[in-house]
N, C-alpha and C positions, 0 to 999 in steps of 0.2 A: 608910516607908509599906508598906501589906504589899499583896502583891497584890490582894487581893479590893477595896480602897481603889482602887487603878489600874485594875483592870478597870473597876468603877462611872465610875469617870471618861474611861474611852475611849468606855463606853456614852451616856455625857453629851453628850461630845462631838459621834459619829453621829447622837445624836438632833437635835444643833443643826445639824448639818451638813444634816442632811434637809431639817430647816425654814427652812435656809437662801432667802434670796429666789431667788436665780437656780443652778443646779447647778453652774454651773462659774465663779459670781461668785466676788467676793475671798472675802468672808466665808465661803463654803460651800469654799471649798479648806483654809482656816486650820482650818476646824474637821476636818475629813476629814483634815489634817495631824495635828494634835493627836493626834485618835481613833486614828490607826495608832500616834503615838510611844506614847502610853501603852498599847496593845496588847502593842508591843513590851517596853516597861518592866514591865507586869506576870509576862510570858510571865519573861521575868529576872528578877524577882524572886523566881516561881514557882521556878525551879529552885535559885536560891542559898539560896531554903527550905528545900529538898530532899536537898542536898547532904551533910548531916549521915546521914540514914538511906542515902546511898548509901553512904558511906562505909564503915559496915556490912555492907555486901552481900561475895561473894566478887571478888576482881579479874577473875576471867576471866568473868564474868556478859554483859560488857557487849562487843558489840564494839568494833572500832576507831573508826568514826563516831561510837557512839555515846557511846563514853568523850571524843572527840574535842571531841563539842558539851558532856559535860558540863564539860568543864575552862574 
């Protein structure tokens, strides 16, 4: 799935989360569960997209942290 598919579907999710009946009923937490996993999962997807043109870059570009997160 590529990110932009995972993004749309965390947005799905918050939307149903909203409209849930009560805010912090069952249904409205499942879905506000969901919307963050697939946040998540995109955000990762995102970057293992990415990883190809970093690759490219010079080694010392990046700092420590941030060579950190991308590994």
């Amino acid at each position: 799935m590529s990110y932009e598919t995972l993004l749309a579907g965390a947005e799905h999710f918050c939307v149903q989360a909203e409209e849930a009946d009560a805010p912090l009923g069952t249904k409205a937490t499942r879905f506000s569960t969901a919307s963050v996993l697939f946040s998540f999962m995109a955000l990762e997807s995102f970057v293992n997209n990415m990883m190809s043109d970093f690759a490219s870059l010079p080694p010392d570009l990046f700092t420590v942290h941030e060579q950190g997160f991308l590994m």
